[in-house]
Biopython code that builds the backbone (N, CA, C, O; Angstrom):
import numpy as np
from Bio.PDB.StructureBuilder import StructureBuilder

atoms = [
    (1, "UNK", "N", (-153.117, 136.777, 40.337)),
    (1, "UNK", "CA", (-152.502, 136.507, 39.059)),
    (1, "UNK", "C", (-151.015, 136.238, 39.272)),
    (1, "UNK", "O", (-150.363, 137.070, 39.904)),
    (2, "UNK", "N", (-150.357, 135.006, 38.735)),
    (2, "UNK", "CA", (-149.011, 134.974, 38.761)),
    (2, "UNK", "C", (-148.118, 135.967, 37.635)),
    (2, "UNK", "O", (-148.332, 136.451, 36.523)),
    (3, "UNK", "N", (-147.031, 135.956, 38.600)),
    (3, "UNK", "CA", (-146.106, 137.227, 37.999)),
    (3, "UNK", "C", (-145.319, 136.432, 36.732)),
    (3, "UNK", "O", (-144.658, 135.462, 37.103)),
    (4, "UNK", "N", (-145.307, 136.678, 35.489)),
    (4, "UNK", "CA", (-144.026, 136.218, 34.316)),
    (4, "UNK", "C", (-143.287, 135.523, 34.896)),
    (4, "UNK", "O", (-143.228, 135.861, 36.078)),
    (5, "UNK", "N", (-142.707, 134.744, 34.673)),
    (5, "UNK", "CA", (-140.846, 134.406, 35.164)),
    (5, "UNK", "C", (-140.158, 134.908, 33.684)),
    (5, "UNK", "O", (-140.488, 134.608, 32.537)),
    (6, "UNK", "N", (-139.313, 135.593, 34.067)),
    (6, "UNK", "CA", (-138.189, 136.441, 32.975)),
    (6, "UNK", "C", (-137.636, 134.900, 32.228)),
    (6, "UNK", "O", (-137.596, 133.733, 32.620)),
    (7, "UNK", "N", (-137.296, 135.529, 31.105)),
    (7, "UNK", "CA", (-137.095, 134.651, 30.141)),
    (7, "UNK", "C", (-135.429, 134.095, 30.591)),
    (7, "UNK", "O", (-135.128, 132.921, 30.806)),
    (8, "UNK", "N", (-134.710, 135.006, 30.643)),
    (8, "UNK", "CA", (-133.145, 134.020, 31.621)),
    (8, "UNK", "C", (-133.538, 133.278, 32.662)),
    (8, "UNK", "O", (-132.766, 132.443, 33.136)),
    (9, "UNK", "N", (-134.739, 133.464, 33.149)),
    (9, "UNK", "CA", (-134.780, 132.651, 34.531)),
    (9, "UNK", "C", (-135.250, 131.231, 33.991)),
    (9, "UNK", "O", (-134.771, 130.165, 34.378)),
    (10, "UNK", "N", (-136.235, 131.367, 33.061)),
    (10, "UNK", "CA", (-136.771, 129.794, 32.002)),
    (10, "UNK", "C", (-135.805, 128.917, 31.746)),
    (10, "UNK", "O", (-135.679, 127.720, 32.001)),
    (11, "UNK", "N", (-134.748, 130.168, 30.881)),
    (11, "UNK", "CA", (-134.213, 129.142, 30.222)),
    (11, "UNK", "C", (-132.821, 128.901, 31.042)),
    (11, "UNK", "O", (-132.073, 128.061, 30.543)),
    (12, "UNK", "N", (-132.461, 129.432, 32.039)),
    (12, "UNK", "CA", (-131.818, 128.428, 33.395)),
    (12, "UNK", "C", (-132.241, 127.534, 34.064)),
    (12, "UNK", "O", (-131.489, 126.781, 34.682)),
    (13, "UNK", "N", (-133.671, 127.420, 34.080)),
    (13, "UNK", "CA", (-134.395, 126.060, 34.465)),
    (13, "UNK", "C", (-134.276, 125.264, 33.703)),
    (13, "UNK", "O", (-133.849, 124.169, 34.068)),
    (14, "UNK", "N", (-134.565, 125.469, 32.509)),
    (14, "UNK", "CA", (-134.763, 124.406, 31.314)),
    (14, "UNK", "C", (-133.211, 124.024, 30.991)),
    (14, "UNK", "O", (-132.965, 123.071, 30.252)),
    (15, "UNK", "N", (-132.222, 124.774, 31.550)),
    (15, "UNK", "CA", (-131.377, 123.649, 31.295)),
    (15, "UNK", "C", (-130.136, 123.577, 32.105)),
    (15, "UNK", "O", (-128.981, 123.419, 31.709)),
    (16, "UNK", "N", (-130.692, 123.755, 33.585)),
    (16, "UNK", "CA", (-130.444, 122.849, 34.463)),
    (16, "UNK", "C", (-131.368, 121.427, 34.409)),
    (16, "UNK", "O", (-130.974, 120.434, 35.020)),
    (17, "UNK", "N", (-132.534, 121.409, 33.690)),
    (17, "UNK", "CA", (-133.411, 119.860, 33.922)),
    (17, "UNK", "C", (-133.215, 119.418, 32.876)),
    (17, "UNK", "O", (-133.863, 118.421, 32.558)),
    (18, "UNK", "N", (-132.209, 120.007, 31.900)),
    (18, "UNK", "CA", (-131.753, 119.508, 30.985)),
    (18, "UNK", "C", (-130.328, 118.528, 31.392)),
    (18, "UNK", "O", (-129.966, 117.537, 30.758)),
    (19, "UNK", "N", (-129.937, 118.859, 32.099)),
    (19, "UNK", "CA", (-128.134, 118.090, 33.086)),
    (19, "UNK", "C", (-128.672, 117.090, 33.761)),
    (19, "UNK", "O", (-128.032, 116.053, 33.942)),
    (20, "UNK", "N", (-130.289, 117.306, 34.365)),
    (20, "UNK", "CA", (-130.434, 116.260, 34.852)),
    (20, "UNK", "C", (-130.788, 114.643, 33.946)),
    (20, "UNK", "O", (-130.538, 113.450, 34.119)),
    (21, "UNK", "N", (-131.424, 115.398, 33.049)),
    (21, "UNK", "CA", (-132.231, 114.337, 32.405)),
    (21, "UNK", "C", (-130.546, 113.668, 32.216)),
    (21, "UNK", "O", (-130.282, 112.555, 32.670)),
    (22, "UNK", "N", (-129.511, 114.506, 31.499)),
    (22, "UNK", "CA", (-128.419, 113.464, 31.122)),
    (22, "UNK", "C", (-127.960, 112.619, 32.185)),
    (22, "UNK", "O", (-127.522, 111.479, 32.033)),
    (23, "UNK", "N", (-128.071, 113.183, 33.176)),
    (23, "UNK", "CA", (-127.228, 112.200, 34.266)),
    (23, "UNK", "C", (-127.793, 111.163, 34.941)),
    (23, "UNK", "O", (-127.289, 110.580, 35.901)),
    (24, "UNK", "N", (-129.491, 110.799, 34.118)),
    (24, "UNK", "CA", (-129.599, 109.577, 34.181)),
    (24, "UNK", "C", (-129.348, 108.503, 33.948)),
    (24, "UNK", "O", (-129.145, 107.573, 34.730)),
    (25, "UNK", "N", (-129.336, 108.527, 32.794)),
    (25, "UNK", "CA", (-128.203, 107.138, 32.692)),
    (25, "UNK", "C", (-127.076, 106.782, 33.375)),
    (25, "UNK", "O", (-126.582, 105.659, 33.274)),
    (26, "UNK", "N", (-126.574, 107.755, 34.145)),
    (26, "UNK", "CA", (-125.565, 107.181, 35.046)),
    (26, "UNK", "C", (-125.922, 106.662, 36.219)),
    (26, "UNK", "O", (-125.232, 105.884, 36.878)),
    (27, "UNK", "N", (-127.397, 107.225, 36.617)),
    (27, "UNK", "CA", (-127.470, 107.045, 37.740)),
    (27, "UNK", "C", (-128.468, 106.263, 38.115)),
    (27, "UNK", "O", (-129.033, 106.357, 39.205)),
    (28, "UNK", "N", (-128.848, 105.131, 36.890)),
    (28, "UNK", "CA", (-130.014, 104.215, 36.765)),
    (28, "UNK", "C", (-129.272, 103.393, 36.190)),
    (28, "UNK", "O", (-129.870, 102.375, 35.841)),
    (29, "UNK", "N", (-128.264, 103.425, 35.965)),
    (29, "UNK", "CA", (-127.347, 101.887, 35.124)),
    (29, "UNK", "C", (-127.830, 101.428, 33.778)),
    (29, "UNK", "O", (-127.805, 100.222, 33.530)),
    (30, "UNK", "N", (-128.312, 102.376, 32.797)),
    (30, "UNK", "CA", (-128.914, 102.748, 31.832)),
    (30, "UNK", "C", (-130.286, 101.899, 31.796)),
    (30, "UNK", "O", (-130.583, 101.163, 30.855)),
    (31, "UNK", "N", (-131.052, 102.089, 32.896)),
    (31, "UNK", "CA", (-132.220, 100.886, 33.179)),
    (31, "UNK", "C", (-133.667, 101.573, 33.501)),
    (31, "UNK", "O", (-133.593, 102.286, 34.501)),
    (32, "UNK", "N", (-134.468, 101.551, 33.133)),
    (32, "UNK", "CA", (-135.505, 101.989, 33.762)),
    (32, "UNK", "C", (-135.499, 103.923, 33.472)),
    (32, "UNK", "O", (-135.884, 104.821, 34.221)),
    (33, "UNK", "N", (-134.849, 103.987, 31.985)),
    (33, "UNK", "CA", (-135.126, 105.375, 31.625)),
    (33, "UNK", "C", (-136.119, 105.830, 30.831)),
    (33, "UNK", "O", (-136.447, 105.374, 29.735)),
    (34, "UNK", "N", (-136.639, 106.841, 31.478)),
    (34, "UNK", "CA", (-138.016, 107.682, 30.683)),
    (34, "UNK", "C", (-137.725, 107.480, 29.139)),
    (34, "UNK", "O", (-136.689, 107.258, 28.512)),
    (35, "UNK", "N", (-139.031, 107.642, 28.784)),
    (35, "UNK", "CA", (-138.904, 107.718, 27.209)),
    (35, "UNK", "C", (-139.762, 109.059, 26.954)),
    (35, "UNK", "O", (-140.987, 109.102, 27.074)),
    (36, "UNK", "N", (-138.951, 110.144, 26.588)),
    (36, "UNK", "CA", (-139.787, 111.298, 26.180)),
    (36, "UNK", "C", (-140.207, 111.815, 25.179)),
    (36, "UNK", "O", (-139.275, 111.749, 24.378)),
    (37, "UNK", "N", (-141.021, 112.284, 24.727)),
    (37, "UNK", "CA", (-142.327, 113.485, 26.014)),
    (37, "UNK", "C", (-142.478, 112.997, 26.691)),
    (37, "UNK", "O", (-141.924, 113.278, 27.754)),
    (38, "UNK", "N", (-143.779, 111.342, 26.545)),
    (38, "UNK", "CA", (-144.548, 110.768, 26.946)),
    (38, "UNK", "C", (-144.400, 110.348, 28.304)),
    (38, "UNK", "O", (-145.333, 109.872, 28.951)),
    (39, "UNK", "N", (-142.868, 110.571, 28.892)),
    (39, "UNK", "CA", (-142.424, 110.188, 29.991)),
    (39, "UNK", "C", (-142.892, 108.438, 30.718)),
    (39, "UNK", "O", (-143.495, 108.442, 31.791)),
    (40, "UNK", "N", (-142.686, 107.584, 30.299)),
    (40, "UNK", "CA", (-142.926, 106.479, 30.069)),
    (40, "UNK", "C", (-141.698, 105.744, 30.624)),
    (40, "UNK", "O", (-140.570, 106.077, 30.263)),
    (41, "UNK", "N", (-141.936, 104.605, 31.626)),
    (41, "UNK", "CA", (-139.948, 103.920, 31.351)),
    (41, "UNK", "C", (-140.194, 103.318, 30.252)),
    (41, "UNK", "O", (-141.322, 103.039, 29.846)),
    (42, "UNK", "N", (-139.065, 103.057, 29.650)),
    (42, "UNK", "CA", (-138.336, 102.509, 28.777)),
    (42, "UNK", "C", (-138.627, 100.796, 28.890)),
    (42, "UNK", "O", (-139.335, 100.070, 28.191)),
    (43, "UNK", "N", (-137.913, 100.545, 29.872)),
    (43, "UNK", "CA", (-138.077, 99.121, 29.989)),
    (43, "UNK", "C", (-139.320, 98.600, 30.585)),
    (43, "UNK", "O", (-139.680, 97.468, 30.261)),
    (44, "UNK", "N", (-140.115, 99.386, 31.531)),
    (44, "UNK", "CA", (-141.522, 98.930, 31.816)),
    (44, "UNK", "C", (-142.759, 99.622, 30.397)),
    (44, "UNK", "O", (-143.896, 99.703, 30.863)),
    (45, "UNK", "N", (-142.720, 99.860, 29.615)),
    (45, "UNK", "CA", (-143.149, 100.339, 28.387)),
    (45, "UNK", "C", (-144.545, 99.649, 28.325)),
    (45, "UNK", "O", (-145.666, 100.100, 28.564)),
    (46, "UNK", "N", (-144.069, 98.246, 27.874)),
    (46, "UNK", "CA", (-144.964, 97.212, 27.568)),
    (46, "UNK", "C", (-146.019, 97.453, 27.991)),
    (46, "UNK", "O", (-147.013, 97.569, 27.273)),
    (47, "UNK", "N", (-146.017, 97.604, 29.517)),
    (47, "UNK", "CA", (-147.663, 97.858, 30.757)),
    (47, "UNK", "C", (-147.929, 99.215, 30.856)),
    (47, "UNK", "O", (-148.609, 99.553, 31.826)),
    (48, "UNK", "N", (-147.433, 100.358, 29.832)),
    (48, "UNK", "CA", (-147.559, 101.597, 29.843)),
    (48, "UNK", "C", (-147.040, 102.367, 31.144)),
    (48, "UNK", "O", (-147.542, 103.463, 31.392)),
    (49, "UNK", "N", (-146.471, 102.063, 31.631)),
    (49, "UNK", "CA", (-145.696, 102.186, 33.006)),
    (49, "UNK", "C", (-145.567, 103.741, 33.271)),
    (49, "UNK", "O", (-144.750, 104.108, 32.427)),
    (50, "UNK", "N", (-146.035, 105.063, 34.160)),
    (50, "UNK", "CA", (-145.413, 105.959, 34.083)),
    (50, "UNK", "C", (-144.267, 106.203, 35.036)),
    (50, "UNK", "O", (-144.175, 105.938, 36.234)),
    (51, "UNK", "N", (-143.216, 106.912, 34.007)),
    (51, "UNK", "CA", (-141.832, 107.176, 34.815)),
    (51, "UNK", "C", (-141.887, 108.072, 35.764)),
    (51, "UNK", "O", (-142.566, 109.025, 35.382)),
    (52, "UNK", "N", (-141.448, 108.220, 36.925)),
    (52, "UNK", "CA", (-140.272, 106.840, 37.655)),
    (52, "UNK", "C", (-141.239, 105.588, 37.936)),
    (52, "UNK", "O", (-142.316, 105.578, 38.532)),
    (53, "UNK", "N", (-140.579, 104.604, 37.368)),
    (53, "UNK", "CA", (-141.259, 103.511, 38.013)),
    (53, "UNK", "C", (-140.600, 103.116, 39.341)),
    (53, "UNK", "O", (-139.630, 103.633, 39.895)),
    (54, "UNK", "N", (-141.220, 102.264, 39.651)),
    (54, "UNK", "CA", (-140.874, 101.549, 40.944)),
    (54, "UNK", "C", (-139.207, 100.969, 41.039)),
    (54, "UNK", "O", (-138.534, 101.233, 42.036)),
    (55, "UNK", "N", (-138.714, 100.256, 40.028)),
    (55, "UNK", "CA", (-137.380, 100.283, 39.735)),
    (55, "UNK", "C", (-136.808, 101.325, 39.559)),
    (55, "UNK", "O", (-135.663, 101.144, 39.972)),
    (56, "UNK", "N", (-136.914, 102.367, 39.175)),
    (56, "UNK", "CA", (-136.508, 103.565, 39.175)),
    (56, "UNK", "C", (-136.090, 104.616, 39.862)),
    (56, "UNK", "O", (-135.034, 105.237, 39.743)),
    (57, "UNK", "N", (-137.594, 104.899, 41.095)),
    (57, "UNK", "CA", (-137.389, 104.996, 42.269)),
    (57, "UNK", "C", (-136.414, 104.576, 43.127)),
    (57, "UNK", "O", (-135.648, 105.174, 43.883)),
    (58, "UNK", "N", (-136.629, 103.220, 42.808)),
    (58, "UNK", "CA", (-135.675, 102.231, 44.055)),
    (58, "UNK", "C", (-134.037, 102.820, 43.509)),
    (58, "UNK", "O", (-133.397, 103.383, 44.396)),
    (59, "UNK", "N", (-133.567, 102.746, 42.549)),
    (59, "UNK", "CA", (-132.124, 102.975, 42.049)),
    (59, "UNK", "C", (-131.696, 104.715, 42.039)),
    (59, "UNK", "O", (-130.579, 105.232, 42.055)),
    (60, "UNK", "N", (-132.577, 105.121, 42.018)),
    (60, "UNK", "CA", (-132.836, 106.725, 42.664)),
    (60, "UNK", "C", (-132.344, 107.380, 44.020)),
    (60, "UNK", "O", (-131.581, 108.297, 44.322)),
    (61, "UNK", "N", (-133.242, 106.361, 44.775)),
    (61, "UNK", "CA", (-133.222, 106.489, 46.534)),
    (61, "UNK", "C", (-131.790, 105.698, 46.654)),
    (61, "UNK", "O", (-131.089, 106.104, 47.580)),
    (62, "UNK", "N", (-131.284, 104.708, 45.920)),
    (62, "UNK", "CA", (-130.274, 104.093, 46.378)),
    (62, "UNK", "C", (-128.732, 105.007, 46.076)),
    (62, "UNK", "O", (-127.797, 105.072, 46.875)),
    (63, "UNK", "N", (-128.776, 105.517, 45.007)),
    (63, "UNK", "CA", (-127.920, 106.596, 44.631)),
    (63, "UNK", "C", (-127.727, 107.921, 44.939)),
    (63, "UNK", "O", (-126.826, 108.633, 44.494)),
    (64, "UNK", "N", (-129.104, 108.425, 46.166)),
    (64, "UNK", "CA", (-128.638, 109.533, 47.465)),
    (64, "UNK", "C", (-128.762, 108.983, 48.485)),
    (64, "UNK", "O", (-128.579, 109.690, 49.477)),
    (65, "UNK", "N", (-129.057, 107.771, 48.675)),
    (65, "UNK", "CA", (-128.586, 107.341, 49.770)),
    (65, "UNK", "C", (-129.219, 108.125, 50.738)),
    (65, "UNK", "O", (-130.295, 108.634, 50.423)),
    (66, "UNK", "N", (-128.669, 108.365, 52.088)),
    (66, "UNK", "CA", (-129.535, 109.059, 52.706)),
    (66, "UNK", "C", (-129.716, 110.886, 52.410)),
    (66, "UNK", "O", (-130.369, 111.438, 53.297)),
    (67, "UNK", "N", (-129.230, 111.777, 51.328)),
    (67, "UNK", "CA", (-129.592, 112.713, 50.686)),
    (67, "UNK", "C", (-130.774, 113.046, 50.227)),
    (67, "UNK", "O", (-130.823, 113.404, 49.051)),
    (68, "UNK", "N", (-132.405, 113.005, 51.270)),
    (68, "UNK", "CA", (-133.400, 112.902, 50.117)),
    (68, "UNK", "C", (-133.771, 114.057, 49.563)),
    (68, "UNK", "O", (-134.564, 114.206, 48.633)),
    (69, "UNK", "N", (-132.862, 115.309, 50.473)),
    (69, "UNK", "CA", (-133.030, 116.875, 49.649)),
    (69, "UNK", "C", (-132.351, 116.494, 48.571)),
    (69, "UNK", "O", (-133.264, 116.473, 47.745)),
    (70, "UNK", "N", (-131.379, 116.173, 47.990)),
    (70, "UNK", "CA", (-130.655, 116.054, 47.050)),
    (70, "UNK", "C", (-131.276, 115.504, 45.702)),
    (70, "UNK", "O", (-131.089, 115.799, 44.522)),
    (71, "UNK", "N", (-132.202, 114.459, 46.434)),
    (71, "UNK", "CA", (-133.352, 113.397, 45.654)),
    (71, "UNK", "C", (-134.309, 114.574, 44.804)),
    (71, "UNK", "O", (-134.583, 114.854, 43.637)),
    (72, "UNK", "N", (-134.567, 114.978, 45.956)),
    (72, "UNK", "CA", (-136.128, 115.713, 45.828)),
    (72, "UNK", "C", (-135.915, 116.881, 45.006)),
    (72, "UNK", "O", (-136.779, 117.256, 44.213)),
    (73, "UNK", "N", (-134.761, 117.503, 45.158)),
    (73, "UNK", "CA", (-134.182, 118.648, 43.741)),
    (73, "UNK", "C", (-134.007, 118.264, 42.713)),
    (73, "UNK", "O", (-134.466, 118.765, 41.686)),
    (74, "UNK", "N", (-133.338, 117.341, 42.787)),
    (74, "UNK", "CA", (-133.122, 116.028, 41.283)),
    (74, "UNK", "C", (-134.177, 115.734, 40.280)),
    (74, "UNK", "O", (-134.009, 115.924, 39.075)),
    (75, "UNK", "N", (-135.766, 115.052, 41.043)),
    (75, "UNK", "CA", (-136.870, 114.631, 40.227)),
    (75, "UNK", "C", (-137.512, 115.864, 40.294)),
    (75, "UNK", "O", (-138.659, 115.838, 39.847)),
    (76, "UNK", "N", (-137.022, 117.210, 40.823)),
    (76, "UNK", "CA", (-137.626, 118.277, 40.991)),
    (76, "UNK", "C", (-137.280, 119.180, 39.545)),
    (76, "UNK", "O", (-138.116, 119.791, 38.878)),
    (77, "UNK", "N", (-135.733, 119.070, 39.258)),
    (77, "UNK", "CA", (-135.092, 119.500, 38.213)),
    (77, "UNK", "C", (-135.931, 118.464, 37.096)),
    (77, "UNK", "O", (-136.581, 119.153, 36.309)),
    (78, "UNK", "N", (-136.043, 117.290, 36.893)),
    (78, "UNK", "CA", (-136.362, 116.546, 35.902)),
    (78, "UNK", "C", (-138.652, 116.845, 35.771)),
    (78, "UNK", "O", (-139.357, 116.275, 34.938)),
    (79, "UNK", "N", (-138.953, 117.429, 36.405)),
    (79, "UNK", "CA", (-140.419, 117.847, 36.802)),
    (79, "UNK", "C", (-140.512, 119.067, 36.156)),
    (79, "UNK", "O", (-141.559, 119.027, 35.509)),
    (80, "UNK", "N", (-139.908, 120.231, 35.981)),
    (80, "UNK", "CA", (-139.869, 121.341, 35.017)),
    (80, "UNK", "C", (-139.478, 120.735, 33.770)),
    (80, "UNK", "O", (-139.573, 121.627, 32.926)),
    (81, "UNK", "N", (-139.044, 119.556, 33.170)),
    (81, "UNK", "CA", (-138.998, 119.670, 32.036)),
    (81, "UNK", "C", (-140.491, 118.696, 31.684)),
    (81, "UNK", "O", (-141.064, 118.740, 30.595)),
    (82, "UNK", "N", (-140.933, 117.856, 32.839)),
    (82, "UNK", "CA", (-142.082, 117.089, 32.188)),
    (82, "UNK", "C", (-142.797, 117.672, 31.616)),
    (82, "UNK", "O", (-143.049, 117.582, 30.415)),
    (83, "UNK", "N", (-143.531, 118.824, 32.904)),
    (83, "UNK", "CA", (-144.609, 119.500, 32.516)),
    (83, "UNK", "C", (-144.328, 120.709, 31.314)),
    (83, "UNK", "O", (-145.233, 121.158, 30.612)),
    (84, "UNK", "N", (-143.123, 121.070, 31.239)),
    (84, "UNK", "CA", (-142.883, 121.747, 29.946)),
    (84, "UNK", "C", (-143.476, 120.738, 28.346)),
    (84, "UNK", "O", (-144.069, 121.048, 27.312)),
    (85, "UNK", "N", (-142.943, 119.538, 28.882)),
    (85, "UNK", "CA", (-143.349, 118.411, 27.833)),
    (85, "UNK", "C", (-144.516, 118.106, 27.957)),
    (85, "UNK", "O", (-144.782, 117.695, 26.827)),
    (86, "UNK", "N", (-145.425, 118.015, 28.553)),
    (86, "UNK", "CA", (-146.555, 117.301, 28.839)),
    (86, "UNK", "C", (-147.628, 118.484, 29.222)),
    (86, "UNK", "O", (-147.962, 118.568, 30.403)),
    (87, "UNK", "N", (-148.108, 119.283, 28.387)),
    (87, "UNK", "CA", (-148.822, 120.721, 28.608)),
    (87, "UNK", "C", (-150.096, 119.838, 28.994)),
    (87, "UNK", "O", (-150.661, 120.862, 29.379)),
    (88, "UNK", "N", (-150.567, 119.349, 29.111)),
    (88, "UNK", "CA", (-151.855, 118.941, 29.194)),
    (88, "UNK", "C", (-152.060, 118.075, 30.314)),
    (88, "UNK", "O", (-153.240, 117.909, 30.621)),
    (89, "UNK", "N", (-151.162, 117.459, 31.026)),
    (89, "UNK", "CA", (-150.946, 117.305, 31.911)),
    (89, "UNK", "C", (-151.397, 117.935, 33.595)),
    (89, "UNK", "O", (-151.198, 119.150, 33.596)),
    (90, "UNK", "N", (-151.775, 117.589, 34.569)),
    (90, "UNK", "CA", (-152.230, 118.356, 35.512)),
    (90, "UNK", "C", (-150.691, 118.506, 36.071)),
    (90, "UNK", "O", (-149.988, 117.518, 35.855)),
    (91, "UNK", "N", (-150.128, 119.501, 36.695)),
    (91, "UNK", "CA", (-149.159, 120.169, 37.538)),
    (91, "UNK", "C", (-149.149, 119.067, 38.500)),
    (91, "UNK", "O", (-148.267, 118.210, 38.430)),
    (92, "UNK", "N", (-150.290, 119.012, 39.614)),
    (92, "UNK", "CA", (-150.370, 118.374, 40.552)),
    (92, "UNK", "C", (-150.156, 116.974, 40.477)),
    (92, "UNK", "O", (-149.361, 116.440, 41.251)),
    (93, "UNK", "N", (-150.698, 116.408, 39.738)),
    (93, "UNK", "CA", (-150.460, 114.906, 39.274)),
    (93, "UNK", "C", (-149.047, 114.512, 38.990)),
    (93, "UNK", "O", (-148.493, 113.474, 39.353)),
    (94, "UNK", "N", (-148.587, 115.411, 38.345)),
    (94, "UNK", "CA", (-146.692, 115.424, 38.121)),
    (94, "UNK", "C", (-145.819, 115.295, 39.183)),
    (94, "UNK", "O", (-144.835, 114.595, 39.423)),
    (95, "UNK", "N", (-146.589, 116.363, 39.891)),
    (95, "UNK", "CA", (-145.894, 116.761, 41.541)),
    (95, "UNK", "C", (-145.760, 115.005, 42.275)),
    (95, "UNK", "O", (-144.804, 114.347, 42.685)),
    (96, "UNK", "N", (-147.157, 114.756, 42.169)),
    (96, "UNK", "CA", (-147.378, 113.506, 43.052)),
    (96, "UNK", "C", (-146.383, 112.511, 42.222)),
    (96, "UNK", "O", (-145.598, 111.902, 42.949)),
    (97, "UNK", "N", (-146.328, 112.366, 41.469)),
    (97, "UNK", "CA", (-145.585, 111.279, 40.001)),
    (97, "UNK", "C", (-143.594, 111.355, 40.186)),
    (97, "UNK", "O", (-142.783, 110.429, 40.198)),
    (98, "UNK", "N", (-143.414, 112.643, 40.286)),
    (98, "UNK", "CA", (-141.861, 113.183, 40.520)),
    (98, "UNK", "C", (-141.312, 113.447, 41.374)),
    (98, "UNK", "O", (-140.116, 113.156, 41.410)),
    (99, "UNK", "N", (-142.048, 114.255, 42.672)),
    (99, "UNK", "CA", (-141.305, 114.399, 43.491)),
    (99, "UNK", "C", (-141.813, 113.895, 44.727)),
    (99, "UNK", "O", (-141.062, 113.786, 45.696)),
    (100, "UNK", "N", (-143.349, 113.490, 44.800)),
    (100, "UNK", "CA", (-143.704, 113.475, 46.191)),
    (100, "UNK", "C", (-143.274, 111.956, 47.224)),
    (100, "UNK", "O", (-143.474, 111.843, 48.434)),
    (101, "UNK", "N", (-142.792, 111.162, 46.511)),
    (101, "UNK", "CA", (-142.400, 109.761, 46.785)),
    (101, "UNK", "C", (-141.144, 110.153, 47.354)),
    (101, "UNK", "O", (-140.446, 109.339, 47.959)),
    (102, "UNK", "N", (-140.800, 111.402, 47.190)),
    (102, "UNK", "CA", (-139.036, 110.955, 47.640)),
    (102, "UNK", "C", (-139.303, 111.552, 49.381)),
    (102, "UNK", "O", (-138.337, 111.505, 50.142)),
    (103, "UNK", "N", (-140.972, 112.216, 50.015)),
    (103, "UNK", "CA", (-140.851, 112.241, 51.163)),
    (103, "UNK", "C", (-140.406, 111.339, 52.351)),
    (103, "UNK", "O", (-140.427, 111.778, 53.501)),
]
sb = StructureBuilder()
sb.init_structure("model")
sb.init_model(0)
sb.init_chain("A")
sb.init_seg("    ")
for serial, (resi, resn, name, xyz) in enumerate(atoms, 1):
    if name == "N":
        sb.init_residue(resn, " ", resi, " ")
    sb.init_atom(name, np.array(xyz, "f"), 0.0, 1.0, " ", f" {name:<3s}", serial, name[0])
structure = sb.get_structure()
């Protein structure tokens, strides 16, 4: 059985992946941003696209540069708020969706 996480510890997650979500737009050139809950890009919408897309990614990896711990905490911070958003959602599928591309 998993142990609680204390309620200060939540809501220090939730908003540290809250700093992240803002500092996307800086760091996507306001392009290729989620649309939430649904986590969707924005500009790939049309084809139901799920976020990060492939443009997304790419402007992601280009903005740590070679940092991909830095990466991988980043869509890691922005991954506690999906699945907070997206209860129905599988964990694992998120994992693969947010962070596992930045191996």
């Amino acid at each position: 059985m998993m142990a609680e996480i204390p309620t200060t510890l939540r809501a220090t997650r939730a908003g540290e992946a809250l700093r992240a979500v803002d500092g996307l737009e800086r760091r996507l050139d306001g392009e290729h941003l989620p649309r939430r809950p649904e986590w969707d890009c924005r500009t790939c919408a049309q084809r139901g696209t799920p976020w990060p897309c492939e443009p997304a990614r790419a402007a992601l990896t280009k903005a740590y540069g070679e940092n991909r711990s830095g990466l991988a905490m980043y869509v890691g911070g922005l991954l506690v708020l999906a699945i907070a958003e997206m209860p129905t959602a599988s964990t694992a599928d998120l994992y693969e969706r947010f962070v596992a591309w930045t191996r």
